[in-house]
DRENTORKE-333291 format. One record per residue (C-alpha): residue number from 1; x, z, y; residue in one letter. Coordinates in steps of 0.2 Angstrom, whole numbers, plus 5000, padded with zeros to 4 digits. Layout:
N
@k = NUM, u = X, w = Z, v = Y, r = a
...
END
This chain:
192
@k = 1, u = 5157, w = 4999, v = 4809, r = x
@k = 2, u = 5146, w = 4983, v = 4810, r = x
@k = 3, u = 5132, w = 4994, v = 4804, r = x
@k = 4, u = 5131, w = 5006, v = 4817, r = x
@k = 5, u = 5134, w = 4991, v = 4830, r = x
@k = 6, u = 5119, w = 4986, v = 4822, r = x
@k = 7, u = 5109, w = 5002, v = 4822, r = x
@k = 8, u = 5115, w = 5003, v = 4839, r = x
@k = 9, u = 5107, w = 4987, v = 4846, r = x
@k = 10, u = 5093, w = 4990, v = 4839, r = x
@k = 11, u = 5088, w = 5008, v = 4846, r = x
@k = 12, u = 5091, w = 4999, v = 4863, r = x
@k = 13, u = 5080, w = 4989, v = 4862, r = x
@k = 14, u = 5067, w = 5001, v = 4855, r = x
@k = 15, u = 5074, w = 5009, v = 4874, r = x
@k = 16, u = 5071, w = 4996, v = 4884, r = x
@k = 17, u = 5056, w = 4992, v = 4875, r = x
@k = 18, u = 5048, w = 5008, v = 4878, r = x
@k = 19, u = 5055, w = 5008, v = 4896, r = x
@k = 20, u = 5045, w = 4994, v = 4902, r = x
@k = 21, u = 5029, w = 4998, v = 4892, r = x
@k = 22, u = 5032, w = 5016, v = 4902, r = x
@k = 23, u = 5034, w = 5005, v = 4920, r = x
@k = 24, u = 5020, w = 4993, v = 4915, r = x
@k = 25, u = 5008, w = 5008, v = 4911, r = x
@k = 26, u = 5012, w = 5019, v = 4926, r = x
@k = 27, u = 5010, w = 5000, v = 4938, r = x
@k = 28, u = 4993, w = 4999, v = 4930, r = x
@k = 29, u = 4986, w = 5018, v = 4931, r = x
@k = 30, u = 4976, w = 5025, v = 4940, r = x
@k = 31, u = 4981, w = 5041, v = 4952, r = x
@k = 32, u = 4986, w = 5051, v = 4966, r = x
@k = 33, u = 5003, w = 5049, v = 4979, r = x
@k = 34, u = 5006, w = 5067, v = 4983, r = x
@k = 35, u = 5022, w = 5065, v = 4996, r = x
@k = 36, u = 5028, w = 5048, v = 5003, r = x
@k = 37, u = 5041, w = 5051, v = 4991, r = x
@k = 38, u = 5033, w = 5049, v = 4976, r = x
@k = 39, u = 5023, w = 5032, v = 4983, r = x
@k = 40, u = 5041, w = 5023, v = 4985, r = x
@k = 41, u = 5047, w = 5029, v = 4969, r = x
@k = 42, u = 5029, w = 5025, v = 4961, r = x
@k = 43, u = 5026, w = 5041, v = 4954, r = x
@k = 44, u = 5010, w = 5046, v = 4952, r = x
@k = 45, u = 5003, w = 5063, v = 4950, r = x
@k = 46, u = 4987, w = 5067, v = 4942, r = x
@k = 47, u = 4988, w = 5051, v = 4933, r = x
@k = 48, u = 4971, w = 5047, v = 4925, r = x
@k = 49, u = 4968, w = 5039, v = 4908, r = x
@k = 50, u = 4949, w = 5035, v = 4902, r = x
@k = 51, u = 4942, w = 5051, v = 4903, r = x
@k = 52, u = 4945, w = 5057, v = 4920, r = x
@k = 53, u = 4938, w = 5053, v = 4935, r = x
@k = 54, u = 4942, w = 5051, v = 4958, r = x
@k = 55, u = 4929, w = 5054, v = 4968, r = x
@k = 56, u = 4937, w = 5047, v = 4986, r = x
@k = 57, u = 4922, w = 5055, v = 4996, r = x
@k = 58, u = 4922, w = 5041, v = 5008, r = x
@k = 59, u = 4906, w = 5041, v = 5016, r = x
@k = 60, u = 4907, w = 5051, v = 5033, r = x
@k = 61, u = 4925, w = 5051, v = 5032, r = x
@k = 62, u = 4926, w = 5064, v = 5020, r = x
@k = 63, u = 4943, w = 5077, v = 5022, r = x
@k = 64, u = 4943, w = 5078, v = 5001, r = x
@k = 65, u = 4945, w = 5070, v = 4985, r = x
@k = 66, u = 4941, w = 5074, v = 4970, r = x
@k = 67, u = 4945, w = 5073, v = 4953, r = x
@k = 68, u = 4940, w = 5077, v = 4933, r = x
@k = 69, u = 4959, w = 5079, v = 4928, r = x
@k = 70, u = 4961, w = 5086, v = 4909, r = x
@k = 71, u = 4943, w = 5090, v = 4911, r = x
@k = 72, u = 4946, w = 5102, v = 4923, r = x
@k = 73, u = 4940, w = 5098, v = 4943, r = x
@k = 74, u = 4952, w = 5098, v = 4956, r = x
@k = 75, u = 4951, w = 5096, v = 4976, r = x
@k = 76, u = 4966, w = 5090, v = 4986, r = x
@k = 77, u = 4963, w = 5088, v = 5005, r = x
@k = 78, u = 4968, w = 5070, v = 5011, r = x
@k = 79, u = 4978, w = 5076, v = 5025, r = x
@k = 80, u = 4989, w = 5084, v = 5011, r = x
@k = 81, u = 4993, w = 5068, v = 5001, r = x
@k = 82, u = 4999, w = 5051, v = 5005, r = x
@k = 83, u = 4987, w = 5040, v = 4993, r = x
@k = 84, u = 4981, w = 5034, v = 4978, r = x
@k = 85, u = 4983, w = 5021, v = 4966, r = x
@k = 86, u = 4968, w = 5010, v = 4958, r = x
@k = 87, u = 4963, w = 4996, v = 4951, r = x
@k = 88, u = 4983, w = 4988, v = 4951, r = x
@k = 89, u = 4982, w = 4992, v = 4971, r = x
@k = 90, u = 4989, w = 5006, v = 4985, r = x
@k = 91, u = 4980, w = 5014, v = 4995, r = x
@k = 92, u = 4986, w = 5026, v = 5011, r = x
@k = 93, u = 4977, w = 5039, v = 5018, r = x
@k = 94, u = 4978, w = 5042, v = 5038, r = x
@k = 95, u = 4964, w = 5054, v = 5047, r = x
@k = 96, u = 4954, w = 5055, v = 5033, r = x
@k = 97, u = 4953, w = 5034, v = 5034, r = x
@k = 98, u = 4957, w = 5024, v = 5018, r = x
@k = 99, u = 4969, w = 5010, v = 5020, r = x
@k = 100, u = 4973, w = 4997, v = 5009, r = x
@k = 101, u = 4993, w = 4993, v = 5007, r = x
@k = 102, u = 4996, w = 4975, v = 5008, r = x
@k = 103, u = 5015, w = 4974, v = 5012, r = x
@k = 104, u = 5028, w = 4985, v = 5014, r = x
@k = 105, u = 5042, w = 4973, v = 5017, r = x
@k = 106, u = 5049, w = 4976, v = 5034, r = x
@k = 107, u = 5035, w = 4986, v = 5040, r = x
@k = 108, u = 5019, w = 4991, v = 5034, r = x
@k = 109, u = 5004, w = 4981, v = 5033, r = x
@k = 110, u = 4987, w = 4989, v = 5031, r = x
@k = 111, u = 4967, w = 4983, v = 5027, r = x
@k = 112, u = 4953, w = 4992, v = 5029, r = x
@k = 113, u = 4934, w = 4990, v = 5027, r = x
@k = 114, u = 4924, w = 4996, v = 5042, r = x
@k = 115, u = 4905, w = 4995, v = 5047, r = x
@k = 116, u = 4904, w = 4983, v = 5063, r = x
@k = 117, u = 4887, w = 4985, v = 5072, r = x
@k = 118, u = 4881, w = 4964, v = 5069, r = x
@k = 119, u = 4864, w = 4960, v = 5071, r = x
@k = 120, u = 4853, w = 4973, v = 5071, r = x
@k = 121, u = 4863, w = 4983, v = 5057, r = x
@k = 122, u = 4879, w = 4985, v = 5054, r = x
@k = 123, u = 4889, w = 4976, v = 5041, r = x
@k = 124, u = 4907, w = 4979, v = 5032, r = x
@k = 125, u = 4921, w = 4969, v = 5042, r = x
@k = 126, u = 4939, w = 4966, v = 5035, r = x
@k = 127, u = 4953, w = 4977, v = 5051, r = x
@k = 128, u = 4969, w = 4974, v = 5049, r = x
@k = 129, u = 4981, w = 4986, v = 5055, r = x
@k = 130, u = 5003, w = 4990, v = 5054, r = x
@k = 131, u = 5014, w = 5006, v = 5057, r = x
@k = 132, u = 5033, w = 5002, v = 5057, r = x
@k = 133, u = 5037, w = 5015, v = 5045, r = x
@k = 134, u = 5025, w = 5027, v = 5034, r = x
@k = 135, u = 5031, w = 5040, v = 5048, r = x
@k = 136, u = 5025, w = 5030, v = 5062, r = x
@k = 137, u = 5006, w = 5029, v = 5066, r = x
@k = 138, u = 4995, w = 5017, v = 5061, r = x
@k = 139, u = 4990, w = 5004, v = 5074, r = x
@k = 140, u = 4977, w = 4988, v = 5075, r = x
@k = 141, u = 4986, w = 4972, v = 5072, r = x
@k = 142, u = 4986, w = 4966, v = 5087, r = x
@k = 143, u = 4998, w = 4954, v = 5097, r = x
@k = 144, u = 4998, w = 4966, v = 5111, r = x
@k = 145, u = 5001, w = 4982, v = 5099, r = x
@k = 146, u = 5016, w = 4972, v = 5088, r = x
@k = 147, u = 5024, w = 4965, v = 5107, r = x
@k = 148, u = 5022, w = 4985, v = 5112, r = x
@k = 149, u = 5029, w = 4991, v = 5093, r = x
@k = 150, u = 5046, w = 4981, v = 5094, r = x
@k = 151, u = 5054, w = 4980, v = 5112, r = x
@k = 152, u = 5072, w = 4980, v = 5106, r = x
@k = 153, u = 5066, w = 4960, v = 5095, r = x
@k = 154, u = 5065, w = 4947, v = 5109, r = x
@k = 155, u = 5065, w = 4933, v = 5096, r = x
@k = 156, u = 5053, w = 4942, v = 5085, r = x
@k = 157, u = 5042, w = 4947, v = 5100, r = x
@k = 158, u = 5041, w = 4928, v = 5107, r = x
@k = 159, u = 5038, w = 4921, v = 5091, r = x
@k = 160, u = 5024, w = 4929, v = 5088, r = x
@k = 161, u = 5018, w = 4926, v = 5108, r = x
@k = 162, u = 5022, w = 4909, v = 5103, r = x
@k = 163, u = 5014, w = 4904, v = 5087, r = x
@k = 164, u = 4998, w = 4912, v = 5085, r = x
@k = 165, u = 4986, w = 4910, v = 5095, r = x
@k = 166, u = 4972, w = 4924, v = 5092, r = x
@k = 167, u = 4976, w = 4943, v = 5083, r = x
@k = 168, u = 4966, w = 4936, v = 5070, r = x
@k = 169, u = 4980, w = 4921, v = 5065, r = x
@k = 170, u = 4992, w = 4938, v = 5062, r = x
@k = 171, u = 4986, w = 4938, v = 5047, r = x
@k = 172, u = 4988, w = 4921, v = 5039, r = x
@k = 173, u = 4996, w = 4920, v = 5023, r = x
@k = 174, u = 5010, w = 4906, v = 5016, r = x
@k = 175, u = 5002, w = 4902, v = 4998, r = x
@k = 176, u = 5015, w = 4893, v = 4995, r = x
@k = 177, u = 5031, w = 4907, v = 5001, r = x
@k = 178, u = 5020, w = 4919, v = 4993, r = x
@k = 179, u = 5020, w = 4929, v = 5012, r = x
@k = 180, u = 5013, w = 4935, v = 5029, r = x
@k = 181, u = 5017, w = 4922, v = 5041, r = x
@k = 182, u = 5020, w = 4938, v = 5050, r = x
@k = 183, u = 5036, w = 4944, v = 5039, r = x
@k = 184, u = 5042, w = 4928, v = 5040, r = x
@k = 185, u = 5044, w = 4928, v = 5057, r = x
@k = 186, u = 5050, w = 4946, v = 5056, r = x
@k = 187, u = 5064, w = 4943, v = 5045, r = x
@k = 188, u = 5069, w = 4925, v = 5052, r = x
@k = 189, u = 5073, w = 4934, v = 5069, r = x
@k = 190, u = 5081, w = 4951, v = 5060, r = x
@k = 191, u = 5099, w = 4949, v = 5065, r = x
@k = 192, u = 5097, w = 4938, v = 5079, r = x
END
């Protein structure tokens, strides 16, 4: 009895074990969000290892990736899938447009590099945009678009008016609550 107790314990561990190494692995990998779906749940499909490569074809807002899966090439449309996983970080298509996910928490918080004329060229500047739910469009952070976004959150709606001063304070970040100041005011003013 005290032996297959033993024998027990031990292959739950091996379980548990393997379970996290499994969860670690898919965190880390590098792959493609089919469905909205399988972003939440993290599942990701075409999951690449060394040898296969994701072409995003961003230039010219491109409509397709591409990728060398199991050595064989495949093209998926970007209307057609949700995003992509790389380099430990999401990323959501919308009209062919890649976006950076930087918070999900309450509602959706989005980057994205974009070429800003400047000077006599034109130079990568850091937007930053939100959608209330992954079926919600996405819309430039702005105090106007967030006052516009949330009609039925007085408190939330003032705060904001209230404390930052420019759209581009939106975006500040508590080091030390390890948040948007943003969230914070969206969840201190929730159930109000």
């Amino acid at each position: 009895m005290k032996t297959s107790i033993k024998v027990l314990i031990v292959v739950m561990v091996i379980c548990i074990q393997g379970i996290r190494s499994q969860a670690q692995s898919t965190k880390n990998a590098t792959g493609i969000y089919l469905n909205e779906q399988d972003y939440k749940s993290g599942k990701l499909s075409y999951a690449l290892d060394k040898n296969d490569k994701l072409q995003l074809n961003g230039f010219l807002n491109g409509k397709h990736v591409a990728l060398i899966y199991q050595g064989k090439k495949i093209k998926l449309s970007k209307s057609e899938i949700f995003g992509y996983r790389q380099n430990n970080q999401d990323f959501r298509f919308c009209q062919n447009q890649t976006y950076k996910i930087l918070d999900t928490a309450g509602f959706m918080l989005y980057s994205s590099q974009q070429l800003t004329q400047q000077g006599k060229g034109y130079a990568p500047v850091e937007r930053y945009f939100y959608s209330i739910s992954t079926a919600n469009p996405l819309l430039s952070l702005t105090i106007e678009n967030m006052d516009k976004s949330f009609p039925n959150r007085a408190e939330f709606r003032y705060s904001i008016q209230n404390y930052f001063r420019r759209d581009a304070d939106l975006m500040a970040f508590d080091k030390a609550d390890n948040q948007y100041e943003i969230k914070y005011l969206y969840f201190e003013h929730k159930h109000s």
